[in-house]
C-alpha positions in Angstrom: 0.0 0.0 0.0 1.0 3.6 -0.6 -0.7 6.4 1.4 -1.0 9.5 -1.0 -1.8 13.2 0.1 -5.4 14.5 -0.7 -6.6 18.1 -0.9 -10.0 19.1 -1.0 -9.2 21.5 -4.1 -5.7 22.4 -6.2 -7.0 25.6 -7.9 -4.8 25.9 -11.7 -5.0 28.8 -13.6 -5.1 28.0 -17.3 -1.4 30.0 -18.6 -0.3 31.0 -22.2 2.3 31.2 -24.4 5.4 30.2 -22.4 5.1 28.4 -19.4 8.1 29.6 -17.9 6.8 33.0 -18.2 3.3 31.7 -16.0 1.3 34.3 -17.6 -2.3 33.8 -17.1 -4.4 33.1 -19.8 -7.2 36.3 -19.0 -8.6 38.4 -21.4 -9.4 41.9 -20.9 -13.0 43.6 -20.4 -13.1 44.1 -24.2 -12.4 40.3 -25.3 -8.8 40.7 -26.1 -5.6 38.4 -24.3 -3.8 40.3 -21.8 -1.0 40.9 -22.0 2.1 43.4 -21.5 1.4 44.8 -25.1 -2.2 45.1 -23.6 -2.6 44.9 -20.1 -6.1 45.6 -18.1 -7.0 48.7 -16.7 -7.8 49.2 -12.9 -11.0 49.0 -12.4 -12.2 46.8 -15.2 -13.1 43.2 -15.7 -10.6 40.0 -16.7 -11.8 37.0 -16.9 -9.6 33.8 -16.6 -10.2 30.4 -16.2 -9.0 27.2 -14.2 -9.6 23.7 -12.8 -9.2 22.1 -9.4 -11.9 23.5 -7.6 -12.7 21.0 -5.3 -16.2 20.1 -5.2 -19.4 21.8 -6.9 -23.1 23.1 -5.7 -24.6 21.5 -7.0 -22.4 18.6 -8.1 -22.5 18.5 -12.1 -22.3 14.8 -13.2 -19.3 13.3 -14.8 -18.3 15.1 -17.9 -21.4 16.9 -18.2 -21.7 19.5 -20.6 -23.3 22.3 -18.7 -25.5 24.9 -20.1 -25.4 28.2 -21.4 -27.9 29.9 -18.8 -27.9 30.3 -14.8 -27.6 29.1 -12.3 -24.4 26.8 -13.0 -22.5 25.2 -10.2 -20.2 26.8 -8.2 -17.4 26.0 -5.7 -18.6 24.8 -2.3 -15.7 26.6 -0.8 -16.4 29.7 -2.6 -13.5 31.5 -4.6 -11.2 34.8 -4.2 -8.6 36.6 -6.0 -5.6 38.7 -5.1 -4.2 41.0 -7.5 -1.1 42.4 -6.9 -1.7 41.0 -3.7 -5.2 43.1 -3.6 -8.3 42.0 -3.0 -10.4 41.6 -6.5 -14.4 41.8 -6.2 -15.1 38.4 -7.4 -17.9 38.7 -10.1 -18.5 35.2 -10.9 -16.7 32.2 -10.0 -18.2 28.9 -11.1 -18.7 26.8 -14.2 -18.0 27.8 -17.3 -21.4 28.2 -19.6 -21.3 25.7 -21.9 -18.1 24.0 -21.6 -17.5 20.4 -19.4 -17.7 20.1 -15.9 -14.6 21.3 -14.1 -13.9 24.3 -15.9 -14.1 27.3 -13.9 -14.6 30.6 -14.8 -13.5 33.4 -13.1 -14.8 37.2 -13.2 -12.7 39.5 -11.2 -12.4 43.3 -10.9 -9.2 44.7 -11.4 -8.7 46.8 -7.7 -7.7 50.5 -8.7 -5.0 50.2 -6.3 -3.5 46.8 -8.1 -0.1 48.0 -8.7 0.9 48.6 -12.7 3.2 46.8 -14.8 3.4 43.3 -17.2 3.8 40.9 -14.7 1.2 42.1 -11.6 1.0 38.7 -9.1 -2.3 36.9 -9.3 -3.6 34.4 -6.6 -6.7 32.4 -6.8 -7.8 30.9 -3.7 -10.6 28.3 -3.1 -11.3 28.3 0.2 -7.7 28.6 1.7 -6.0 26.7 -1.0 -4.2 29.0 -3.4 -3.5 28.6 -7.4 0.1 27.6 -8.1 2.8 29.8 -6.3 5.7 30.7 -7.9 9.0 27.8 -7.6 12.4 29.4 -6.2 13.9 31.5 -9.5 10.6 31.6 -10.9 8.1 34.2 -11.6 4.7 34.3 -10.3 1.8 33.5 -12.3 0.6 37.1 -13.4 -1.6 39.1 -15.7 -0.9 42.6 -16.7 -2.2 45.7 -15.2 -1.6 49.3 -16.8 
């Protein structure tokens, strides 16, 4: 026998382009990729995505295809964001509309005091369990904020 670690969720933010670089994949308020040729303004909406969430109210069955309307599930443990290690005003955080069960979609706010630059830190917790953290020599995953 082999006893294994379990975690009630291991939040993921979906990244692009190079993974080294762990840029989220967001896109701006007006449908475009962030990025630091065109990062988000404070005070606007990104939206991102990611997996992990733990479990779902109400559950969605396996590999469901979940519809376009609401109510959708969401995570039982409920969801926040740092950016720039500042709280974001969490829009929406559940299933994505449409797409199979375990794909989270998140809404945030961009704080008008999240710091500026290409690479602004951004932290998804569900519950208390964060999205990944950056290894030693490694950035931070990150969106970017002008």
């Amino acid at each position: 026998p082999i006893t294994l670690p379990v975690s009630a969720a291991v939040p993921g933010v979906f990244l692009q382009g190079n993974p080294a670089l762990e840029m989220a994949a967001a896109t701006n308020q007006d449908g475009t990729l962030n990025s630091a040729a065109n990062p988000a303004a404070r005070g606007s909406i990104i939206t991102f995505y990611a997996t992990g969430a733990g479990t779902l109210a109400p559950p969605p069955g396996n590999g469901e295809v979940l519809p376009l309307t609401l109510p959708l599930p969401v995570p039982s443990m409920g969801a926040s964001v740092l950016i720039g290690g500042k709280q974001a005003p969490v829009r929406y955080a559940g299933s994505a509309p449409g797409a199979v069960a375990g794909l989270l979609q998140v809404n945030v706010t961009v704080p008008e005091d999240a710091p500026t630059g290409a690479a602004v830190p951004l932290q998804l917790y569900i519950g208390d369990f964060v999205s990944q953290l950056a290894l030693q020599g490694q950035p931070p995953l990150s969106i970017s904020v002008k």
